[in-house]
N, C-alpha and C positions, 0 to 999 in steps of 0.2 A: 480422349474418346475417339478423333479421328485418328488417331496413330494404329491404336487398337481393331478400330474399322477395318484399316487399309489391310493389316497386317491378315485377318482374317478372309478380307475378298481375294485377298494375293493366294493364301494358302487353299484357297477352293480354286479356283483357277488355275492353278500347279497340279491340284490333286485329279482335276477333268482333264486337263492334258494328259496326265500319266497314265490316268486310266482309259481315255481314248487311241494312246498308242502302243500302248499293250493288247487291245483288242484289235487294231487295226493288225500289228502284228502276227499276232496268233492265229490269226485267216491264212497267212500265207505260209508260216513256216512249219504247217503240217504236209503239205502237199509237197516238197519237193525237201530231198536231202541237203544241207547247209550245216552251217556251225548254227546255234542257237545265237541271236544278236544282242547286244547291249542298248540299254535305252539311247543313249547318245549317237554313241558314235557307230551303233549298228558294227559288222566285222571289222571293221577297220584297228581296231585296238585291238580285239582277241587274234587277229592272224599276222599282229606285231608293224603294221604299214605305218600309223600315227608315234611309233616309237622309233620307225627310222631301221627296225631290225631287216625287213625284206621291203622291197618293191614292189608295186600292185601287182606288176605282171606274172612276179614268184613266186606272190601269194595267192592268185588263180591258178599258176601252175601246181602249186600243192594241193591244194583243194580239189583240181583237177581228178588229183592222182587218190585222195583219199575218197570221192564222193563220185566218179564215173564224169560220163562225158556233158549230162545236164543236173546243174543243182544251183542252189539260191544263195544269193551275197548281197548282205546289207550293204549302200554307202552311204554310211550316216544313216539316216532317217529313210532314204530311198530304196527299196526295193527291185534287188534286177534278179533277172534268171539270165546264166550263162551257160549256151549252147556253143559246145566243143567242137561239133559234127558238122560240116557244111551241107550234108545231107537232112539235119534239124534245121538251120538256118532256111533250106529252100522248101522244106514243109512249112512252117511259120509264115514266110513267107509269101509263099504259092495260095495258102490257104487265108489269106487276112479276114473274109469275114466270120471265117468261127473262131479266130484270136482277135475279133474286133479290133485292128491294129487300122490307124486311117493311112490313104492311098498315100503315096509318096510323087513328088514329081520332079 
């Protein structure tokens, strides 16, 4: 009976993670150009980094080249938007409280 139990609150617990980060996801990977992410490892597998094929920095630079100079990459589970332009870097920047970004020191 507790086997049974466990085995049941385990698979509800699995099943509100996946569906909490599927939703969590799906907020962000409409708004900016990206590969579509994997639940785990986010881009890291589908642009070949966790298989050893290319380098991170390769794999931004291809990405780069197919999605323009700002678009979205999962790492793992994390969420970044990469800005190519240093002319976007000093907008973002310049502007932190409409990217609610906190001050730096």
């Amino acid at each position: 009976m507790c086997f049974a139990t466990t085995i049941v609150l385990l698979s509800i617990f699995i099943l509100i993670v996946y569906v909490y980060s599927r939703l969590n996801r799906s907020n962000h990977t409409e708004k900016l150009p990206g590969i579509k992410p994997q639940w785990v490892f986010g881009n890291l597998y589908n642009t070949g980094i966790v298989s050893g094929r290319v380098t991170l920095p390769e794999a931004i630079t291809e990405l780069k080249e197919k999605y323009g100079d700002v678009f979205s990459f999962w790492f793992g589970p994390y969420y970044s938007i990469v800005l190519s332009r240093i002319d976007h870097v000093q907008h973002v920047l310049a502007d932190r409280h409409t990217y609610d970004i906190a001050e730096t020191t």
